[in-house]
C-alpha positions, -999 to +999 in steps of 0.1 A: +000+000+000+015+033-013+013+062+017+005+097+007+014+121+039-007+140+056-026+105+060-055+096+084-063+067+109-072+042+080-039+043+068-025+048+103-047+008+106-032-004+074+001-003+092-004-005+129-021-036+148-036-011+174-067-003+173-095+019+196-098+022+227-059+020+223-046+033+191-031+070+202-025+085+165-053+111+151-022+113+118+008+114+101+018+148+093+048+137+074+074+104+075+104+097+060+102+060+062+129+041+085+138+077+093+119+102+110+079+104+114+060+139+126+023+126+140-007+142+159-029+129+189-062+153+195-070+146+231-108+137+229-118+157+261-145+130+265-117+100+271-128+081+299-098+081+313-097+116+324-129+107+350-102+091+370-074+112+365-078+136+378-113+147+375-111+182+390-078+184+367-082+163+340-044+156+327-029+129+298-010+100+314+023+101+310+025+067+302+001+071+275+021+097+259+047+072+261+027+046+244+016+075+213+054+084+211+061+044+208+029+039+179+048+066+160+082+053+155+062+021+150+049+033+124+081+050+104+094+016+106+070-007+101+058+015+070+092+010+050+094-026+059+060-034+043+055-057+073+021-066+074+008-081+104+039-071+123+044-055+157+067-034+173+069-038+211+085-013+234+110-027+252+127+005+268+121+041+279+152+057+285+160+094+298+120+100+300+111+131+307+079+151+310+080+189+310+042+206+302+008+190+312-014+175+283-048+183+290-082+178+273-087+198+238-051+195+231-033+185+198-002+167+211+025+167+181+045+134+182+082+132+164+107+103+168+135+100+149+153+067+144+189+063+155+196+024+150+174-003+135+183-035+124+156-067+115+144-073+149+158-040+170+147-007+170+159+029+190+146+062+185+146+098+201+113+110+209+093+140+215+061+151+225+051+189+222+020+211+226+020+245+208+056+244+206+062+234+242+079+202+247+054+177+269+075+151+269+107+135+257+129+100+259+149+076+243+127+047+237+133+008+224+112-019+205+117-050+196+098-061+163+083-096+159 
């Protein structure tokens, strides 16, 4: 399947096993395959998660900003492979840090750029940002099977 960027969620599904309540990619601004992917997340104010946390300040988990970083570089690198049907698993979050709260209404802008792959091993530097503010950033891992 030939990509075209910008691209939406059903070419986000082409690529990506995820799927809702837990795929965390609204699009694919732009990708160099193997290389370097810029994505966005619109944070659906009515997630269920934000009941819980915290309801009289609803905020994005870190961990699921994490998790949208990791669908990302999943993406860059599963796109150029034409792996259908494969996964990449996170195996690592190194030097995680988060900076600026992610909050209801907010487009979260997700870039990860790939320092090493081989077949099975992947590394890549990722950031999060909202409006140009830097949400959250990290070196993260995955292993693809």
């Amino acid at each position: 399947m030939a990509i075209t960027y910008p691209c939406g969620r059903d070419e986000i599904m082409a690529v990506l096993p995820h799927r809702d309540p837990f795929l965390w990619l609204t699009r694919v601004v732009e990708c160099v395959p193997g290389e370097h992917i810029v994505a966005e997340l619109d944070i659906d104010p009515t997630l269920p998660l934000f009941n819980g946390h915290f309801p009289e300040h609803p905020v994005l988990p870190g961990v699921i900003i994490m998790e949208a970083l990791a669908q990302a570089a999943s993406f860059c690198v599963l796109e150029t492979r034409g792996a259908e049907g494969a996964i990449g698993f996170l195996t690592g979050v190194d030097k995680a840090k988060f900076r600026h709260q992610v909050q209801p209404g907010d487009t979260l802008r997700l870039e990860a750029d790939i320092v090493k792959s081989s077949s099975r091993m992947v590394v890549a530097e990722v950031v999060a940002t909202v409006d140009g503010k830097v949400a959250a950033s990290a070196t993260q891992k995955y292993v693809l099977a």
